[in-house]
N, C-alpha and C positions, 0 to 999 in steps of 0.2 A: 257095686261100689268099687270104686281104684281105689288100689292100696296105695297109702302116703307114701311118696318118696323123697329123700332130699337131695338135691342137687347144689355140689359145690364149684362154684366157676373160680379158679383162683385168681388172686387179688394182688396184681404188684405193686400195689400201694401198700397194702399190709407186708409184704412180704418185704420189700426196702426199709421199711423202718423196723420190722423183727431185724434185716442184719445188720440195721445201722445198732440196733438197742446192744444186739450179741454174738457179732462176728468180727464187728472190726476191730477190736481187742488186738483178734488176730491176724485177723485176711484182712491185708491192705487190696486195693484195688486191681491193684497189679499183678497179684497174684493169679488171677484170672487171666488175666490178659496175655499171659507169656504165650510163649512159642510151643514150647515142650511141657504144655500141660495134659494131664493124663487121662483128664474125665472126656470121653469121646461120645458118650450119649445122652439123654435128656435120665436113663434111668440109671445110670450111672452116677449122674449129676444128685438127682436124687437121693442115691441112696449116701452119698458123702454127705449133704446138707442133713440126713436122717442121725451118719456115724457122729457127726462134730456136735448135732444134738444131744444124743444121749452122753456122748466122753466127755461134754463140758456140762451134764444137770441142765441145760434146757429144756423148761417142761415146756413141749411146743404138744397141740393136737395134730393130729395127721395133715388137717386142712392147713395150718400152719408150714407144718414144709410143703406141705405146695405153694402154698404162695412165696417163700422164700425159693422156691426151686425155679417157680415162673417170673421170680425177681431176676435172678442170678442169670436164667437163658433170654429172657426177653433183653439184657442189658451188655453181657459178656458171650454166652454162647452162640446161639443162634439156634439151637437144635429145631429144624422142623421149618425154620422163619427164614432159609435163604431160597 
């Protein structure tokens, strides 16, 4: 018998509407978008979308910033996608 396992593909559709519901408060658009911004890798990127979670009571699940993480690079970064 295979042991159950689960597998999570992340979701930029969930992940655009978790930042629409609790980001843009504060992150306008643009803020991404600058020239001199400082998140240079996919787990970088991560681990901010993790920080602003926890420092603003976002109760997200793990799977949750991924899919906010696969929001933010499939739309602004690019990490991995050029």
């Amino acid at each position: 018998m295979l042991p159950l396992t689960v597998i999570h593909a992340e979701d930029i559709s969930v992940g655009k509407e978790l930042h629409q519901q609790s980001c843009l408060e504060c992150h306008k658009p643009q803020l991404y978008e600058r020239p001199d911004r400082t998140v240079k890798t996919l787990q970088h990127l991560r681990s901010q979308v993790l920080f602003c979670a926890v420092n603003n009571d976002v109760e997200w699940f793990d799977e949750e910033i991924d899919d906010v993480t696969a929001y933010l690079n499939a739309f602004y970064y690019l990490f991995g996608m050029k």
